[in-house]
N, C-alpha and C positions, 0 to 999 in steps of 0.2 A: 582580762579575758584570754581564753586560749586561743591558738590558732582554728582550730576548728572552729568556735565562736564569732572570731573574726571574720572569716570566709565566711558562713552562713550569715550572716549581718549585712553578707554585700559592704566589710569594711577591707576592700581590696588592696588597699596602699598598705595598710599595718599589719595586712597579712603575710603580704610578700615581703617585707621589712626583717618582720619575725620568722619567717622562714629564711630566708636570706643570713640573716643574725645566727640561726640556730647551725647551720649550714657551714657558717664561716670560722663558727667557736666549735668546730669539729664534730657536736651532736645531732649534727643532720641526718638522718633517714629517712623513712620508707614515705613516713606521712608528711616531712615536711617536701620533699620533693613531689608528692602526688599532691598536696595540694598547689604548689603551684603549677604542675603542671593542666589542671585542673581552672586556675587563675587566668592562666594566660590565653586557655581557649574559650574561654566565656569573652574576655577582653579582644577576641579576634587576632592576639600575636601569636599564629601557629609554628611560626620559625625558632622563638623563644621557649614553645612548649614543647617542643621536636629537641629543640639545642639540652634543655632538663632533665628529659629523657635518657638522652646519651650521658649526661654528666653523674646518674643515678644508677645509669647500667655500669661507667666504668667503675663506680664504687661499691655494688654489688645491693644500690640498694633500693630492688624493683620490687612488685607487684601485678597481680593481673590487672588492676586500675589501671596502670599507669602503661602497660603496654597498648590497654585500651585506649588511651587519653590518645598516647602517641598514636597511634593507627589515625585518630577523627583528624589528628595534626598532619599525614601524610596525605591524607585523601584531600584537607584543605589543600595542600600544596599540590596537588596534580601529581603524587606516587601512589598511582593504586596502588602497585608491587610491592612499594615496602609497606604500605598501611594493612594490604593483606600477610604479609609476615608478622606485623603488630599483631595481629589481631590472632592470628594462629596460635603465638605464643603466651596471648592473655588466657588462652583456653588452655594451653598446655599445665597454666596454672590454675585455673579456675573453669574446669571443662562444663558448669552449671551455671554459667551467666548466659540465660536466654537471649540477654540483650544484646551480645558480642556477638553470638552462631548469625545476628540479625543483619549485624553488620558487616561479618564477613561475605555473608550468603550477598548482601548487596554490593559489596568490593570484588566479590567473584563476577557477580554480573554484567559492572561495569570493562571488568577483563573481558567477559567473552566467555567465563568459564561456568556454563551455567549450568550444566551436569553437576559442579564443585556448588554452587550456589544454590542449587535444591535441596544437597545434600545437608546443607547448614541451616537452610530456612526448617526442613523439618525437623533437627534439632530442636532449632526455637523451639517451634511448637510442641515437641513433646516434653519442651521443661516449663511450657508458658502457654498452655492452649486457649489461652481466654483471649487473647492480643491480636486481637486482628488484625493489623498492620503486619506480621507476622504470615497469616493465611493468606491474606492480598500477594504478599510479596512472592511466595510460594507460587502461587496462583499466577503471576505476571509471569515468572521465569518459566513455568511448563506450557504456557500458551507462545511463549517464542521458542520453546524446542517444538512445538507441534505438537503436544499432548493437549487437544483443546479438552477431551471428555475428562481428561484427569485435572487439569484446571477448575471443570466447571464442578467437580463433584468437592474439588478443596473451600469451591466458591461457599457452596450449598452447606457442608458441613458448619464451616464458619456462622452462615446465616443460621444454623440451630443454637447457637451461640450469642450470638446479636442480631436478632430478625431486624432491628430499626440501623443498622448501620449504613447511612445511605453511601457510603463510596464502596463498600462490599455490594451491596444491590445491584448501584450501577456499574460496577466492574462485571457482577454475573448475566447482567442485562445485555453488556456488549459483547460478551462470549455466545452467548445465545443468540442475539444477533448476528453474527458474525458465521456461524453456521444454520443462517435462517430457521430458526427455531419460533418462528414468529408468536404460538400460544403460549409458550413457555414466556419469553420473554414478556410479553405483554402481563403478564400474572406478573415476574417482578415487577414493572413499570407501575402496575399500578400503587404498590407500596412506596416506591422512591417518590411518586407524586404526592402523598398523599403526606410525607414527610417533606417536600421542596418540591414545591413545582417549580418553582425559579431558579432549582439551581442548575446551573450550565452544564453540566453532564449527563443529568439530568434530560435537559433539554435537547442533546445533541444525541442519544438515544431514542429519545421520543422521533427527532428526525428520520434515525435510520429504520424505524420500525416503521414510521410513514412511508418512507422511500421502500422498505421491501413489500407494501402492500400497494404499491402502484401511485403512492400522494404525492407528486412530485412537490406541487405548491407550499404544501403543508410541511413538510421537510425542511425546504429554504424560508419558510416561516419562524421556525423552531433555533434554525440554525443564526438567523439574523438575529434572534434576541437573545443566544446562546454569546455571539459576539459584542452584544452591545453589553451584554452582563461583564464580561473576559476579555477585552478588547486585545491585550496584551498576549491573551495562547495562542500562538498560532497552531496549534491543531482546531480548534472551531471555527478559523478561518479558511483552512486548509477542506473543511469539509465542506463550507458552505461555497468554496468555489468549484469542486466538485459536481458540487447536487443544482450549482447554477445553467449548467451546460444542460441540462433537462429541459428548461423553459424555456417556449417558444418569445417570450415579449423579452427574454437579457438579450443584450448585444455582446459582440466583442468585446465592444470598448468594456462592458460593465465588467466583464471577468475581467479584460485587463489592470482593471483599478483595482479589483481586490485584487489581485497576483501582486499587483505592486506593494499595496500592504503588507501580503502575508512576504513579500519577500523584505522589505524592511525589518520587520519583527526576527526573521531569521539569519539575515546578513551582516550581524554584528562582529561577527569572528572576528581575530587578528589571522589573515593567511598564517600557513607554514612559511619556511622561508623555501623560497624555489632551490630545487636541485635540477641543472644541468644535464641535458639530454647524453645516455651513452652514446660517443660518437663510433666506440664498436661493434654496437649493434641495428641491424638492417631492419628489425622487423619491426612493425608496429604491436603497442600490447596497448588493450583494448579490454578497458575493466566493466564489468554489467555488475551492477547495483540493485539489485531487485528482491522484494519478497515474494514474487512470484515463479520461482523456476521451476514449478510443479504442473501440475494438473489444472494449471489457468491459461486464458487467451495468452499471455506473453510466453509462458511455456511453449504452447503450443504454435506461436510462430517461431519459437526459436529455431527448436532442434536440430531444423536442417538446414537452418543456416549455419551455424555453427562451424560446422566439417567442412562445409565451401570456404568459410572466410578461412581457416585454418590452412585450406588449400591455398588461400592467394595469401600466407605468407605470413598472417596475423597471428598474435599470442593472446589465449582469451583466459582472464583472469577474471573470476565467479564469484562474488564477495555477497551470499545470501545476507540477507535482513528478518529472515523467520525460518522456524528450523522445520516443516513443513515437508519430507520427503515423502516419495510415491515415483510410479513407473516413468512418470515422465522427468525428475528430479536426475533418476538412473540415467538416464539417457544423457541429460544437459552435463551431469557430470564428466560422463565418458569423455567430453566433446571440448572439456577446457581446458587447460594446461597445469590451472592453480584453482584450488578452491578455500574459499576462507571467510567461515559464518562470520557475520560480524553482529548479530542479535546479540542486542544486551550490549555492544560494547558504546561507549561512550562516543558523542560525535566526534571528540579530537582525537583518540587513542585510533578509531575505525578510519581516520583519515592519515595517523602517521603511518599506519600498517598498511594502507593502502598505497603511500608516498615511497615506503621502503619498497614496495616491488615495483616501482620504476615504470607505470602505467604513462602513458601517454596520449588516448584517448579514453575519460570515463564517461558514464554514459547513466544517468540515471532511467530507469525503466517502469519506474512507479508510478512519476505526479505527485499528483493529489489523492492518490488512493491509499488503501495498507501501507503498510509496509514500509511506507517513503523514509526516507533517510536523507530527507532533500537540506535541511541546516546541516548536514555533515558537509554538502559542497560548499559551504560559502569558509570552509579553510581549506580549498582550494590544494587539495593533493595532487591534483593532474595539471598540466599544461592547456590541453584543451579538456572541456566539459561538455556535455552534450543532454539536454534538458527530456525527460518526458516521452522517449521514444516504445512506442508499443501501446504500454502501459497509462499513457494519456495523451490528452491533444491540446490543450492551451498552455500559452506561456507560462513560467516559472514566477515571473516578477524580479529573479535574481540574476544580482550583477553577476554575480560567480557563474553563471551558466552561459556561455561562450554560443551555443547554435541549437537550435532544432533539427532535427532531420525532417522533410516534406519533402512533395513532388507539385511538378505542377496541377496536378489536378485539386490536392487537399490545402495549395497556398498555392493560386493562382497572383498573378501582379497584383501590387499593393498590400497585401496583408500583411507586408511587413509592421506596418502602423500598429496592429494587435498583437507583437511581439519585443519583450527586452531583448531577447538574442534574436540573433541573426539567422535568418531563415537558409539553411542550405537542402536548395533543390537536390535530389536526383532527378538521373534523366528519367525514368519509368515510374518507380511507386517507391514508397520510401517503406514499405515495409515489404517482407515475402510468406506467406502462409505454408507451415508443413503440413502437407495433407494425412491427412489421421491415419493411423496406424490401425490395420483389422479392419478397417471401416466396414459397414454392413455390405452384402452385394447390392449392383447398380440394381434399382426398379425403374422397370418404364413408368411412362407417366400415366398416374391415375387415372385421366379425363379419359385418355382411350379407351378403358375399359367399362366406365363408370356413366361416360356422357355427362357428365358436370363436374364442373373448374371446382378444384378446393385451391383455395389462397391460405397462407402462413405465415406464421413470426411465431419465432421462439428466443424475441429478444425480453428481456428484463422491461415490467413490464411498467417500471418507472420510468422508462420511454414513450411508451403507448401516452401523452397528451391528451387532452380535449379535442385539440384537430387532429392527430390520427386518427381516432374513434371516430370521428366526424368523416374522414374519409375516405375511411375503411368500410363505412357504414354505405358510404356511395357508388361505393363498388361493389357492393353486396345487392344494390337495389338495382344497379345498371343491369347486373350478369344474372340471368335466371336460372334458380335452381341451383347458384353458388353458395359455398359454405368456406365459412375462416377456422381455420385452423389453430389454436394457441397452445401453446406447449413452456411453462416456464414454472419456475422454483414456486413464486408465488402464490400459484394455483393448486398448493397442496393445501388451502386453507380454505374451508367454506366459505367464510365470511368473504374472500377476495374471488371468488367463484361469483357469487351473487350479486356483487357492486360491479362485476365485470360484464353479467348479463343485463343488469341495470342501464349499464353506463350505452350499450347499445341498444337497449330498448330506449330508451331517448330517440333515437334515430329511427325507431321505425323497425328492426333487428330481430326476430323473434328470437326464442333460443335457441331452439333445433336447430338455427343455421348456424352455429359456435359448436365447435367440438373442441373441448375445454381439458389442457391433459396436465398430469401433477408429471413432475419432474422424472427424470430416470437417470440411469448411466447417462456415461456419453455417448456409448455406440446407441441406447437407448432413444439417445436425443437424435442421433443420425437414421436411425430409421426410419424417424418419421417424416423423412425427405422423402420417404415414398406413399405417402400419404398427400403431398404437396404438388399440385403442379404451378403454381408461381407463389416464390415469396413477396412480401410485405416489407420494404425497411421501413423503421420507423423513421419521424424527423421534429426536432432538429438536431439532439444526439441520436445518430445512425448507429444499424448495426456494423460490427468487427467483426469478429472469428462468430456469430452466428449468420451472417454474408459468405463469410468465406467457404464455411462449410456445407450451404445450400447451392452456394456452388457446385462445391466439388460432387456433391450426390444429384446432381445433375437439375436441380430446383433454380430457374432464371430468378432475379430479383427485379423488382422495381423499387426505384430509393429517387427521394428529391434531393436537387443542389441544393443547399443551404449559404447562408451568410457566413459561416466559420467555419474553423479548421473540422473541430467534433462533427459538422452537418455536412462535409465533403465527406468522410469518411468511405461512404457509400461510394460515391462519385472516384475516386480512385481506384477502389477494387473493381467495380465493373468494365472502367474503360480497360483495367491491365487484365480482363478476363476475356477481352474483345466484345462487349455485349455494351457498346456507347450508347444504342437504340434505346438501353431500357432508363437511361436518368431521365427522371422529368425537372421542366425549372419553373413549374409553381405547382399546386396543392390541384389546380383543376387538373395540368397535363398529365400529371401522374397517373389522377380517376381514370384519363383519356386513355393515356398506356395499355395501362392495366385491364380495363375493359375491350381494345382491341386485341392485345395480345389472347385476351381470354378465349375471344372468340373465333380462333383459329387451331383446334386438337390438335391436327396434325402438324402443323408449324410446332406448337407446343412439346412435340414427341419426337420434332427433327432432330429442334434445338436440346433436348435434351443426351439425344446422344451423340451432337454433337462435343458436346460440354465433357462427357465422359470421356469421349479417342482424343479431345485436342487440348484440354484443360492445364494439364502439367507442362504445356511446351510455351504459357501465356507468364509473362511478367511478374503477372502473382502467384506464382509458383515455381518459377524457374528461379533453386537456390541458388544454381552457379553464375549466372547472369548479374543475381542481385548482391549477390558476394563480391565479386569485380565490379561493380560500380561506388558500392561499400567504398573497398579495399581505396579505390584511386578518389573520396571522397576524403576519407581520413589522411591521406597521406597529402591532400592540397589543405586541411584544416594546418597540419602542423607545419609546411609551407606556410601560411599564412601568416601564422603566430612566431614562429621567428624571425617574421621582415624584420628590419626597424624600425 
């Protein structure tokens, strides 16, 4: 038999023999060296298929295989760099192997280089348009640069190609999701079910289509058999502790048990090996981890913090997770010292790049949402780590995550029990809101002009519960002549229009007292804080930045204390806004609030402008304030951590 023969036989031993033999009686070339190079990576020795390589190059006797062979041999070994040089040069010989642009386009992306890795995915494709894997791949690298609509139309074309390809479906399922495209999305959904209802991507879709139509139950339904299917992903863990924080009957504890899972499943790394604090330098540098530096709630507390911390001394180092720019991105930029996407890059390569600039406090600002990059902490590039600030409110579940940030109002005594990390208070609020830019002008309050109280929430509207509704409903029926206000993404859809007037006809609710609004800009969104004379928080995930910003347009809120960090929420902002008056601590005192407060206009029209002249000099807004409390928080972390 020949050597070809041999290898395809799977007669491995007499193939390498016979290569070996041909090699050593000096007739060795091109084929016997690709195959074993070829040999040894089926076999799993990519050191020995790497080592054939080089012995084939010095003898001059390569091919585009075998540079290809070598690249899959480098990537085994953790050299993107040189697997992406293999692979360059298999092209330079063979510029028509669809399969190689596949490769590279993917070794680019594990670099970070992902402008270079579209550019080769679209090769594939225009020497290989049928290969789906291909489109996906295309497709995944333009949704981490930000081109979601360019993604979604590589999605769609693909699907004229293979309409039954369910990880093409569900990949376009989640981009559509993802920019709440809710009928579009539901049209693919229905194809991917109708091909796997069972299968876990599948399912973990279906969740978020529940969760963006207000189903909180039916979401953590989805996601719980998405995990019993997948036990091992932790991204369907990661989501179902998420979408847990919605339900009024979880507890702590129950998130905390999954967090601990999902953080086993992640925490496998072998750390970096620690490098040694400069001891000639004074400043602290302060990495943020986030896919959100845009035009979202974490954005939008950043900004002006940023220039404060900067003032007290700090070096702030930006390492996005999604390439997502816009006005507010502009701004976060301006305001950091270093910026360095790390989309696409691998968790160890985005942790030695983040270990080489010499950070000292990192800061994850995700969770459990987008973007997270949360298994890159557990190899541990920073000295101290900091879990979930902004961007989420329950534990990590991971050892590699050193502290939370909280105050006392959102981890009052004891709650350390529903935490791996160490809870470190500040003394006021453990976050600061940047008050919006352009923001509309102040409006006085409605009721004065109108003679009847409109109430609001324009929180997401997979907060809104059965008990919300239920006691929103009772405030509706106490205050005569009062109307609720709702204003959120989800309400661009008939169908959640309807179930929403539904869900308070239950109660008694007519609908003329709902004034129901589809979504808008932002400033869009803040206008209609003059429409509102008291907001609505939900419970028992409260509102964030739509509290903060009913604030700032001079809209009081009412929010209840809840059991956990997510249901303090509320509870924080209003006492750092001076307005302690308005927390209530159970579901009746709230009604009680809210119904008194209603029924006093002019109190209602004091306090609003007082909120207006005194707003920016309150805890939750005073950047410079919360910057030097920052500043001497981090600087006792890495005290801490160098005791012995």
């Amino acid at each position: 038999m020949t050597i070809v023969q041999l290898f395809s036989a799977n007669r491995f031993d007499e193939a390498e023999k016979a290569c070996w033999a041909q090699i050593k009686a000096g007739r060795g070339g091109v084929l016997e060296y690709h195959i074993l190079s070829a040999l040894y990576l089926k076999q799993g020795n990519y050191t020995a298929a790497h080592e054939v390589h080089q012995m084939a190059e010095r003898y001059g006797a390569v091919c585009a295989g075998l540079f290809h062979n070598d690249g899959i041999a480098l990537l085994r070994m953790n050299d993107l760099k040189g697997a992406s040089t293999a692979f360059q040069k298999a092209l330079q010989l063979d510029p028509r192997d669809a399969n190689t642009h596949h490769r590279l386009g993917q070794t680019l992306t594990d670099l970070g280089d992902l402008a270079g890795a579209a550019k080769a995915f679209r090769q594939a494709i225009k020497l290989n348009p049928n290969q789906i894997a291909f489109h996906l791949a295309l497709a995944g690298t333009l949704y981490r640069q930000g081109f979601l609509d360019e993604a979604i139309k590589v999605c769609r074309k693909a699907s004229n190609i293979a309409p039954k390809h369910l990880p093409l479906l569900n990949y376009l399922a989640s981009l559509l999701i993802y920019i709440k495209k809710e009928s579009d999305a539901q049209k693919v959904m229905a194809n991917a079910v109708r091909i796997d209802p069972n299968d876990p991507e599948t399912l973990c879709n279906l969740a978020g289509l529940a969760s963006l139509q207000g189903r909180a139950h039916e979401s953590v339904a989805y996601l719980r058999k998405a995990v019993e299917i997948a036990p091992e992903n932790p991204a369907f863990r990661s989501h179902l502790i998420f979408h847990l924080n919605y339900l009024p009957e979880v507890s702590a504890e129950d998130i905390k048990r999954e967090a601990e899972l999902f953080g086993a499943l992640v925490g496998k790394a072998t750390p970096l090996a620690a490098k040694p604090r400069s001891k000639n330098r004074t400043s602290v540098r302060v990495g943020l981890v986030s896919g959100d530096l845009c035009n979202h709630p974490v954005g939008f507390f950043l900004y002006r913090v940023l220039p404060e911390m900067r003032a007290q001394g700090m070096e702030i180092f930006a390492y996005p997770t999604h390439g997502t720019h816009d006005d507010t991105t502009k701004l976060i930029f301006q305001c950091v010292n270093k910026w360095t996407p790390i989309s696409g890059m691998t968790d160890v390569l985005a942790a030695e790049t983040i270990q080489r600039d010499e950070i000292d406090i990192l800061i994850d600002l995700s969770g459990q949402t987008g973007g997270s990059r949360m298994p890159m902490f557990a190899y541990r590039p920073a000295p101290v780590q900091i879990s979930s600030w902004i961007g989420f409110s329950s534990t990590s579940g991971m050892a590699a995550m050193d502290y939370v940030l909280a105050d006392p109002h959102v981890a009052p005594p004891g709650e350390e029990r529903f935490f791996t990390e160490k809870l470190w208070r500040l003394p006021k609020t453990y976050q600061c809101f940047s008050p919006p830019r352009d923001a509309p002008a102040f409006q006085p309050a409605p009721c004065l002009s109108s003679g009847q109280v409109t109430f609001g929430s324009l929180n997401n509207l997979a907060k809104m519960t059965d008990g919300v509704v239920a006691t929103w409903a009772e405030i509706l029926t106490a205050v005569e002549g009062s109307k609720l206000l709702l204003r959120t993404t989800q309400l661009k859809t008939p169908q959640v229009r309807q179930t929403t007037q539904e869900r308070f006809a239950r109660h008694g609710i007519a609908a003329d007292r709902l004034i129901l609004m589809e979504p808008g800009t932002r400033n869009e969104a803040l206008s209609t804080y003059g429409q509102i004379d008291i907001a609505l928080d939900t419970f028992p995930y409260t509102g964030g930045t739509t509290t903060a910003e009913a604030l700032w347009m001079g809209a009081p809120v009412v929010t209840l204390r809840g059991d956990r960090f997510s249901a303090r929420m509320g509870v924080g902002m209003l006492c750092n806004a001076g307005l302690p008056d308005w927390v209530a601590d159970s579901p009746a005192d709230y009604v009680a609030k809210a119904v008194a407060f209603a029924s006093d206009h002019q109190a209602i029209g004091s306090l609003r402008q007082d909120l207006q002249a005194n707003l920016a000099q309150r805890p939750l807004f005073d950047a410079k304030a919360f910057a030097k409390d920052l500043g001497e928080a981090f600087q006792a972390m890495l005290a801490e951590k160098e005791r012995p």
